[in-house]
C-alpha positions as CSV (number, residue, x, y, z in Angstrom):
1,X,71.2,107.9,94.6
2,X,74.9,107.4,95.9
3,X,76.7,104.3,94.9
4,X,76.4,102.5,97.9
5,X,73.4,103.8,99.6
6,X,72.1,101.0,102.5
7,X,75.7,99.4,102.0
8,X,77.1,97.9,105.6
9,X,80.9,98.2,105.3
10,X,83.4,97.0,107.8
11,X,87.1,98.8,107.5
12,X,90.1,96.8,109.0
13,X,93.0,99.4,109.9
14,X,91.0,102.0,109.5
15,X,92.0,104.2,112.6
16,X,94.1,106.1,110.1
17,X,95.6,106.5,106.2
18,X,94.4,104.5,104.1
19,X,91.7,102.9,105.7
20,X,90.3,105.8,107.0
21,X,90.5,107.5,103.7
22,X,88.4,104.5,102.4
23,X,86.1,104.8,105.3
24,X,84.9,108.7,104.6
25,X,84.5,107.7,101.1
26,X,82.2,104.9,102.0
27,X,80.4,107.4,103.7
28,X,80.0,110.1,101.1
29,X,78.7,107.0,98.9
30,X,76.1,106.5,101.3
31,X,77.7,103.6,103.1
32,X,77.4,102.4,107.0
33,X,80.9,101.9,108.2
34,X,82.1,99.9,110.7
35,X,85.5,101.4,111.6
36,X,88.0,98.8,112.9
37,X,91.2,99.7,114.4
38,X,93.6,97.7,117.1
39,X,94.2,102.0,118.3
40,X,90.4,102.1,119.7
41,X,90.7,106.4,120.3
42,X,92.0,106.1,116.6
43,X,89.0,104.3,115.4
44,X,86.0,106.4,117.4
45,X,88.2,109.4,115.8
46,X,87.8,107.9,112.1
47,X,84.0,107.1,113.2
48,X,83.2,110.1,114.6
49,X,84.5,111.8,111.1
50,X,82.4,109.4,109.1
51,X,79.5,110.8,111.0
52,X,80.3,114.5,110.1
53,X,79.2,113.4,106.8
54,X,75.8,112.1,107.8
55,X,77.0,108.8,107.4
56,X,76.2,106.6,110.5
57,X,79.4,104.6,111.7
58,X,80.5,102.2,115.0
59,X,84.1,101.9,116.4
60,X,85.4,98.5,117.2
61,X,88.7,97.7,118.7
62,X,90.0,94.5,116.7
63,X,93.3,92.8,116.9
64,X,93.1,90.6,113.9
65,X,96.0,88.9,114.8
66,X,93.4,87.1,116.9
67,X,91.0,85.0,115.6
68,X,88.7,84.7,118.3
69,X,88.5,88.8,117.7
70,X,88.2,88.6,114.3
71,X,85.4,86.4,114.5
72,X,83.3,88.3,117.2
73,X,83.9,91.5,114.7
74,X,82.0,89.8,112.0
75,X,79.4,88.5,114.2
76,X,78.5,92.2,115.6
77,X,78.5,94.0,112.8
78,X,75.8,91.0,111.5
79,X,74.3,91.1,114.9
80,X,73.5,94.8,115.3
81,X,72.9,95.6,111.0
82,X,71.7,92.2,110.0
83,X,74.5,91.9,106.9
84,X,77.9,92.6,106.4
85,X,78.3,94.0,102.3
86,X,81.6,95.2,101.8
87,X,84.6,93.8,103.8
88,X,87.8,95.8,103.7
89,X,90.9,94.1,104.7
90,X,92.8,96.9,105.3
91,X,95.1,96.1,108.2
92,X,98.8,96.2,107.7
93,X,102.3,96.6,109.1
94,X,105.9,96.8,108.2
95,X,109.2,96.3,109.4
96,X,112.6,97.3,107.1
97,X,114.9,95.0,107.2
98,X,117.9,93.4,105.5
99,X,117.4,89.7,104.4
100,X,120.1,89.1,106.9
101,X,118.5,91.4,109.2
102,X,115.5,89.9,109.7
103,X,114.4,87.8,112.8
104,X,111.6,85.3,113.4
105,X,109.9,88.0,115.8
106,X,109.8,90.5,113.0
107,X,108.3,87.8,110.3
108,X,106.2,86.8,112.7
109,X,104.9,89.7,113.4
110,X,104.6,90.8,109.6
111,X,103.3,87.8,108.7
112,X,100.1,87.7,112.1
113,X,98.9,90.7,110.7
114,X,99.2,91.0,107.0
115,X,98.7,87.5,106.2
116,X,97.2,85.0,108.8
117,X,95.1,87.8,110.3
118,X,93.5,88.8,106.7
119,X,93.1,85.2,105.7
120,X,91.0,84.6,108.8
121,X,89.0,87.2,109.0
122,X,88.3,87.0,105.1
123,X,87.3,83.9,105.9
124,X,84.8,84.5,109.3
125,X,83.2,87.3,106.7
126,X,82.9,84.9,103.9
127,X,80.9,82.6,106.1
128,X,78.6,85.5,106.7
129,X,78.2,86.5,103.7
130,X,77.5,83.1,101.7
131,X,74.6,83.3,103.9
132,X,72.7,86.1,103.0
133,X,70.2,87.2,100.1
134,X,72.1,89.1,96.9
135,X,72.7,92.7,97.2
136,X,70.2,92.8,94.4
137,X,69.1,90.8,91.6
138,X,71.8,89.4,89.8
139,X,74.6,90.9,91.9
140,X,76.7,89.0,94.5
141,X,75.9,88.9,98.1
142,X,79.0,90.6,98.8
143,X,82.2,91.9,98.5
144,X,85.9,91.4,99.9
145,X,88.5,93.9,99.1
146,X,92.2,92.8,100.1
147,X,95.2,95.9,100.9
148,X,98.2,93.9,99.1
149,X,100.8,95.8,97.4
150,X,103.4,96.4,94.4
151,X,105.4,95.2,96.7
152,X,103.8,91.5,96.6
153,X,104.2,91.4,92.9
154,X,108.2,90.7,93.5
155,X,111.0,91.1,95.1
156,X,112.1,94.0,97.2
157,X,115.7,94.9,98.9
158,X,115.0,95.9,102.6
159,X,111.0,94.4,102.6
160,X,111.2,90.8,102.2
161,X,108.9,89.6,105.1
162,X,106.5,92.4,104.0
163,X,106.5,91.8,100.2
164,X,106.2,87.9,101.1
165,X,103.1,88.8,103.0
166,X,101.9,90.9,100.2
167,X,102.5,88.1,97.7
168,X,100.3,85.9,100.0
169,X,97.4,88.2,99.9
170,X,97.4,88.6,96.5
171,X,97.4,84.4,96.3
172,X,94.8,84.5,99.2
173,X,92.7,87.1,96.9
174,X,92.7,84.5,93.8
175,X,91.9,81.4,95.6
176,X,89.0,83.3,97.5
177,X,87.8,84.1,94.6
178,X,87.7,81.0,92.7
179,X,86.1,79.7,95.6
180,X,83.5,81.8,96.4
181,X,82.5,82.7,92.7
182,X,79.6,83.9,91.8
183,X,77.8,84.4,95.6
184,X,80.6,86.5,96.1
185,X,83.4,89.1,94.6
186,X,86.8,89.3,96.1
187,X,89.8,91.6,94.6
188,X,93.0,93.4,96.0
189,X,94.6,96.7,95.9
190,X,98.3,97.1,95.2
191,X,99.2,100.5,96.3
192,X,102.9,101.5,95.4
193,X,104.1,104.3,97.4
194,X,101.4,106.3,99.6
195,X,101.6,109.3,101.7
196,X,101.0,107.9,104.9
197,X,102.1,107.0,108.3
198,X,103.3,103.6,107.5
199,X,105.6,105.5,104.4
200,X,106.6,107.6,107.4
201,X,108.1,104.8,109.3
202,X,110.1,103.4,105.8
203,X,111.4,105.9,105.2
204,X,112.9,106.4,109.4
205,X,113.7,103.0,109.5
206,X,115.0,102.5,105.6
207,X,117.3,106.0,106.4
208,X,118.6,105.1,109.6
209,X,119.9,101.9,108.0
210,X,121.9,103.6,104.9
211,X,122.9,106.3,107.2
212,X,121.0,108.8,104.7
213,X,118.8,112.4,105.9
214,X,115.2,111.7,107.0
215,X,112.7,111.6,104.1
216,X,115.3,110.8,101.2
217,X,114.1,107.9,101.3
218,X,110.4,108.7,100.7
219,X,112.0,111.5,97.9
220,X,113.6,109.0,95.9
221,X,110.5,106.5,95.5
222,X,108.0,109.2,95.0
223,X,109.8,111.2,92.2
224,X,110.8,107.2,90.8
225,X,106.7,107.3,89.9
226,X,106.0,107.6,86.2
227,X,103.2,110.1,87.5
228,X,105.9,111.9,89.4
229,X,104.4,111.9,92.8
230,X,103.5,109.4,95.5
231,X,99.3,108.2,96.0
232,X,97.6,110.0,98.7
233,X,94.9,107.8,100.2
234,X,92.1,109.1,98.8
235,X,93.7,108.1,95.6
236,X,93.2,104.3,96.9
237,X,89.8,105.0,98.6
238,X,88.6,105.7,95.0
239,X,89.4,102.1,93.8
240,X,88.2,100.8,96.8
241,X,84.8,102.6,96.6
242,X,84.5,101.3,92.9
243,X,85.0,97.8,94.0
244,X,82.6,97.9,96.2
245,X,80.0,99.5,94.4
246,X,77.5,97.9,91.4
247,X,80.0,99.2,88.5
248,X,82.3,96.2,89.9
249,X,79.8,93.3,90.1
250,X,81.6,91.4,87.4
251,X,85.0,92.0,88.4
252,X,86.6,89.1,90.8
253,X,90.1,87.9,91.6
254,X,92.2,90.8,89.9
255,X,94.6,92.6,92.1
256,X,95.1,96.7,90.8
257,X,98.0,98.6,90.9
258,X,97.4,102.4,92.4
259,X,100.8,103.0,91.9
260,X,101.1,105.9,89.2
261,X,103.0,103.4,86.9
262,X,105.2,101.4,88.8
263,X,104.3,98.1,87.8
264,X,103.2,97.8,84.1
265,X,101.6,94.0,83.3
């Protein structure tokens, strides 16, 4: 038996890194995913993987920045599988900028996605799940797994709107867990630096700024790691698949660090 056989997962962000890494694990656990993306040929992409691997799967185009979308995600994935298990709030972006640099278009933007879109549609899945029968006897009705970051655990030069959004999640995580403890579990992920498309864009925009060669940037932070490299996705997909399996049933409100050993508390 895989460790999430008959599991109904919905991935935010999932068109690509690390949600998509988290969505094929899902599958190869025996989830159904729901693959959510606001880049819709993205998302069939990711889906269309997940069914490679036997694994059945739907593509949604969702722009969590709006409620009214969020909302109507929740209610098909309830609508067409009856239950919504695991809900990954995995949608992110980024912008680098300077303190001084930043304008109330780029917080805005940071802050529509990473932090008002996850805490609404944490909270339109929440309703959902309150609502329906345990996953099993004496286990939660469901689970909600958060994408903050090492970022949100302080400070950072160049990524204040992002690590202020990132702190918010993790605060988001806590309080949704107090609250919703014990019908349901609800934790974050604190990647550090990941090999993906968003690291991509850091590194362009974080070079262009200092006037430094393409991918320096990206060089510097991943051979900074104690474990000498940067995470690949599947490196977060494998917490993520823990979380949401039985293994994790007791575990609520902590935020974990995939970061190689960046953050040590």
């Amino acid at each position: 038996m895989k460790n999430l056989d008959g599991c109904i997962a919905l991935v935010t962000g999932a068109g690509r890194g690390i949600g998509a890494a988290i969505s094929m694990r899902y599958a190869r656990e025996g989830a159904t995913v729901v693959v959510a993306d606001l880049d819709e040929t993205n998302a069939r992409t990711v889906a269309d993987q997940v069914r490679s691997l036997g694994a059945q799967a739907e593509a949604l185009a969702v722009d969590v920045r709006e409620t009214a979308q969020s909302a109507a995600m929740i209610d098909y994935v309830v609508d067409r599988f009856g239950r919504i298990d695991v809900l990954v709030n995995n949608a992110g972006v980024i912008r680098v900028r300077t303190l001084l640099d930043t304008k109330p278009e780029d917080w805005d933007f940071i802050q529509n996605v990473n932090a008002r879109g996850l805490f609404f549609t944490l909270q339109a899945g929440a309703r959902k799940m309150l609502d329906q029968a345990a996953l099993g006897e004496g286990r939660p009705r469901g689970k909600i797994i958060n994408m903050a970051s090492v970022a949100g655990r302080g400070g950072r030069a160049m990524l204040g709107a992002y690590s202020a959004s990132k702190a918010t999640v993790i605060n988001v995580t806590q309080t949704a867990a107090i609250e919703f403890a014990p019908r349901l579990t609800v934790n974050s992920i604190c990647p550090g630096p990941v090999d993906t498309e968003m690291w991509k864009q850091i590194d362009r925009e974080w070079s262009e700024h200092e006037n430094r060669p393409q991918g320096s940037v990206w060089e510097e932070r991943s051979h900074a790691v104690p474990m000498d490299r940067g995470a690949t996705p599947e490196d977060v997909a494998g917490v993520a698949a823990f979380l949401a399996g039985p293994d994790a049933d007791y575990i609520t409100g902590q935020s974990y660090h995939i970061d190689g050993g960046v953050v040590m508390m």
